[in-house]
Steps between C-alpha positions, in 0.01 A plus 500: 500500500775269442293309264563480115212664288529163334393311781261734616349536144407090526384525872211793289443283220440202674240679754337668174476176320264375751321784516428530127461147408274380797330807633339433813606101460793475389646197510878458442819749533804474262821307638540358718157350573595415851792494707601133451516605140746773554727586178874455722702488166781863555345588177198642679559485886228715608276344768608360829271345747611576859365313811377744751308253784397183517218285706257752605158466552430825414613770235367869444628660178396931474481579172570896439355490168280238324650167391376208327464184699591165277489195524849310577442218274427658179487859610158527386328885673313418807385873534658835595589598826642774719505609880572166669506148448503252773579172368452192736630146508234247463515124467496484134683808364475848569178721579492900445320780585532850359145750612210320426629262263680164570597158359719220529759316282657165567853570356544864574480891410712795316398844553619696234490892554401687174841730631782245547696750717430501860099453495534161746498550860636213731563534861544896437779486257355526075669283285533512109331252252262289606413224819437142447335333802484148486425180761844285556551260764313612802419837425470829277869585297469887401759560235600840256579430145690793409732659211868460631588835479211600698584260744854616466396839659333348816843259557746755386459774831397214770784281443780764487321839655514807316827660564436825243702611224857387640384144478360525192743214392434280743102510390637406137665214643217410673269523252703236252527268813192484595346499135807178448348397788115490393560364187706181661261439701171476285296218596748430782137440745331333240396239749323768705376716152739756478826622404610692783432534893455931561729493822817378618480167335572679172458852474312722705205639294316745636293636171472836460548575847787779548600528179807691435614758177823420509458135541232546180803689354714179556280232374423709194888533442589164504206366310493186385870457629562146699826352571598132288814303602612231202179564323273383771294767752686575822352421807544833661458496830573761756511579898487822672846521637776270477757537750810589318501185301262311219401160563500173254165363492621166486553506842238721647180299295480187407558604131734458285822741436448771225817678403347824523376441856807457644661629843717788448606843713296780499726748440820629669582268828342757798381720231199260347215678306217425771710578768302802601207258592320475794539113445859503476519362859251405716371281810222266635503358794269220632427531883389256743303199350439703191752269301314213634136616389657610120688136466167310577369604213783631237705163519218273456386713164904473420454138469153524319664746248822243427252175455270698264764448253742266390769768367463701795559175697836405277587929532484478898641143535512337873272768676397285818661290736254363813619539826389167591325181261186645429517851585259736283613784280189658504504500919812713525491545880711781669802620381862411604714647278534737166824474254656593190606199321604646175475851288480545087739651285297867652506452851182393557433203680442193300417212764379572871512258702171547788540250770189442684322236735448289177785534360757671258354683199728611230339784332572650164551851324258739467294269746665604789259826491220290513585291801629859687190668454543824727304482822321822380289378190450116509411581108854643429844383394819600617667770316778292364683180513820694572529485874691376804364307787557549858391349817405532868392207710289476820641304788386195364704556179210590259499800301314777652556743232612494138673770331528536134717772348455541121530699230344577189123421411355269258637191297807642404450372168522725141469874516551669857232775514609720700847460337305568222407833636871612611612407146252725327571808778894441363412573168515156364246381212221237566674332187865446725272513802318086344860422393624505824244293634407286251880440345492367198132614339401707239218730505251437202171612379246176599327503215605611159 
């Protein structure tokens, strides 16, 4: 387990506390009381509350072993349960069901397993800690509260694979990222009741599904190690391959620059660390009216995105210009004609400029892979922002097929994965392997 005895030691004294001091009632468990009460000081960092769905009627929970059933307000028991639990929406909170007894509570549930390692079954994959299941907005939010470390092991082999010994490096750098990472972002969701999202949108967290030794191995190495850059955490994000060249996040997100996130080469020019990956190059190509179909409704959630916020507004700067007095952004039309207006410091493009029935829009960044959503998987994103465009037109002059030649995959931005990976298979340290990528830092214990 990658786990401290330390930590685990409270986890067992907490559980036995309720045990021995309620019995069959037992009323309260030691800190934190609930998850809005979360200790986040880096002198105890141990709980993390990670969003798993949102706004479903419906949620069924199989417990392997029995677990208490609280109360979220005051964490008060309910009763024990095991087997499953089918927890509904109702108008006024949420109402469970677990054999032949049931109940309802207005501001929502924990199950707590009496073994806080892998006793909580959702959607076939068991998760560590425990489940809070709670009514927000229009439906049921099912979220994990679990010991960073733990959650460290179900991040640590889905984000960066498991490679085996010879990347055993790259693992130790991505444990400290993505444990820099988790700590930066606590309470970053508060508005929805978490800390975290468990896929893309963060990091993808897939519990104690396919857990790995070596990635253990890694997480347990590096333990308690994040990266700090003039005192302050580093926001350490990463991408799965960059191209041959780092990206500055200034001009990718509508962020501000960091001096450790900045764009530089990934190693020799022709020789870069992740140029043995399949993303190194690649191609999509839109066919027919495909483009058409994907601008409808890409370009008009480009211009819901920007006027969401007044910094991402300022960030993008002129991003439409009608075709005619009164044309409508969010009626794009058909397309007439794709082009690169400018690249960052990387390559990557920075504005694209997407002519269409309506009118010119000037997109930005990293949001260029939301407007070309591949034809395959309306849910996707292209690979990268580092691409070239190119044309052919129908005999009326439209484009009848788009062409985008890229390469890399991902943001571009912090430590290059897959870079990562050829670092490690060189012989280099996960120490030099975070300096390279995050220039500047220093690799500290969180918590002292």
């Amino acid at each position: 387990m990658a786990t401290g005895p330390g930590v685990a030691m409270r986890y067992w004294i907490s559980i036995l506390l309720i045990i021995v001091l309620s019995g069959c009632a037992a009323r309260h468990r030691g800190e934190p009381s609930k998850p809005s009460a979360v200790n986040y000081s880096l002198a105890a960092p141990e709980l993390l509350r990670i969003g798993l769905v949102q706004n479903r009627m419906k949620v069924v929970i199989e417990v392997k072993q029995d677990a208490l059933l609280l109360a979220m307000n005051n964490r008060s028991q309910i009763c024990t349960v095991s087997g499953s639990v089918e927890l509904n929406l109702t108008d006024s909170g949420v109402a469970w069901k677990s054999g032949s007894d049931s109940g309802f509570n207005a501001t929502g549930l924990i199950i707590m397993p009496l073994n806080p390692v892998g006793n909580l079954i959702w959607d076939e994959t068991p998760y560590p800690g425990e489940f809070l299941i709670q009514k927000r907005g229009q439906g049921l939010t099912l979220i994990n509260i679990v010991e960073l470390e733990q959650y460290l092991r179900g991040v640590v082999p889905w984000e960066i694979g498991r490679p085996g010994l010879i990347g055993m490096a790259a693992l130790e750098a991505q444990s400290v990222a993505a444990r820099t990472y988790s700590i930066a972002n606590l309470k970053n969701r508060e508005v929805l009741g978490f800390d975290m999202w468990a896929d893309v949108r963060d990091q993808v967290y897939r519990g104690h599904s396919g857990l790995d030794q070596l990635c253990d191995k890694a997480i347990s190495n590096t333990a308690g190690m994040i990266l700090r850059s003039g005192g302050q955490i580093v926001e350490a994000y990463y991408c799965s391959t960059c191209g041959g060249k780092t990206s500055n996040i200034n001009q990718v997100w509508a962020k501000e620059s960091k001096p450790y996130l900045v764009s530089h080469p990934d190693g020799p020019a022709g020789n870069y660390h992740c140029s043995a990956s399949k993303y190194s190059k690649w191609e999509t190509v839109f066919n027919g009216g495909e483009i058409d179909q994907t601008l409808l409704i890409t370009l008009p959630e480009y211009i819901e995105w920007l006027e969401a916020s007044e910094l991402r507004k300022k960030w993008a700067g002129k991003y439409f210009i009608p075709a005619s007095p009164g044309s409508d952004p969010m009626t794009p039309g058909r397309l007439k004609n794709i082009s690169i207006q400018s690249r960052t410091a990387s390559g990557r493009v920075a504005k694209l400029a997407v002519v269409t029935d309506a009118g010119k829009y000037i997109v930005c960044g990293d949001r260029t892979r939301w407007v070309l959503a591949p034809p395959s998987g309306r849910f996707s994103i292209l690979k990268s922002a580092w691409f070239d465009v190119h044309l052919s037109r129908d005999a009326e002059g439209r484009p009848d097929q788009v062409t985008l030649k890229g390469r890399g995959f991902g943001h571009g931005i912090g430590m290059c994965q897959t870079g990562a990976l050829g670092m490690a298979a060189n012989g280099t340290s996960y120490k030099k392997i975070l300096k390279h990528y995050y220039p500047g830092s220093s690799i500290e214990q969180a918590w002292k």
